[in-house]
N, C-alpha and C positions, 0 to 999 in steps of 0.2 A: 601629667603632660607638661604641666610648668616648668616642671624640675628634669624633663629631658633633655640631657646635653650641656645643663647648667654648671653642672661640679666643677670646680675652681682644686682638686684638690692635683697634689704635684706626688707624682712618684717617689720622687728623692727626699722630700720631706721629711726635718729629721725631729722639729720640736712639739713637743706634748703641750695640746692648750685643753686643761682641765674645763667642767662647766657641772654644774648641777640640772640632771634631766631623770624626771619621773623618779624623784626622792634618791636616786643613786649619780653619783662621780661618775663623768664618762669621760671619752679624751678622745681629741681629732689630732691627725697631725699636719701641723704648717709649718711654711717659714717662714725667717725674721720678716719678710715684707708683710706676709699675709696674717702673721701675729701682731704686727702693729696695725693693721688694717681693720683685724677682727676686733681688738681692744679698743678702738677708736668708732665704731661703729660701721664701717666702709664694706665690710664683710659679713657674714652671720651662718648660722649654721641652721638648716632643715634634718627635718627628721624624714625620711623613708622607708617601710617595707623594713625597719628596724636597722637601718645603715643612716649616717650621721653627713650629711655634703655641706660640702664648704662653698658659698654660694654668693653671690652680690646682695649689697643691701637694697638693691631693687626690688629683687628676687623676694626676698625677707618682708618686703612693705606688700606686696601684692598679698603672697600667703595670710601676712596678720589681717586683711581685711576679709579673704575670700573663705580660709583654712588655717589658723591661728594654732590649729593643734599639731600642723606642722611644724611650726619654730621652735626650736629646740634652744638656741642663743641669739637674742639681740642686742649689743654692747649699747643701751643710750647712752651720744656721745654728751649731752647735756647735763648728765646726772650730775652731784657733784662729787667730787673723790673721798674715800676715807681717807683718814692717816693709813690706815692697814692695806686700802691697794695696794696690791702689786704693780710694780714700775712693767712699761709699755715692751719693755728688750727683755725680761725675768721670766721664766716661765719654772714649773712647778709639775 
């Protein structure tokens, strides 16, 4: 019921943001706003019924306390970067 009505995701969206879920490569697609938003932590991605939403990082803090096996991607934006990140515009 959390996740009713919640997806942030956009039709026209054209860029692949990879993520590592359940030991396999998966890929949502955003745009340039919402892949800098998802990279930064503003965004996150739920899992559902085996479909993958692009969601607020509201949305995201609620689940990790109630259902935590639903987050599929949370970007912490405090971690500190590799040298090997990928830059915030670069996608893959």
């Amino acid at each position: 019921a959390l996740l009713r009505g919640k997806c942030m995701a956009k039709p026209d969206a054209e860029l692949p943001r990879h993520f590592e879920y359940g030991k396999k490569i998966r890929r949502i697609y955003v745009d340039a706003e919402q892949l800098r938003d998802l990279n930064a932590g503003r965004l996150g991605i739920a899992q559902m019924d085996g479909r993958f939403l692009l969601v607020s990082a509201e949305i995201i803090d609620v689940l990790q306390q109630t259902a935590p096996e639903f987050v599929a991607l949370r970007v912490d934006p405090n971690a500190p970067r590799s040298e090997e990140a990928v830059p915030d515009d670069l996608h893959w």
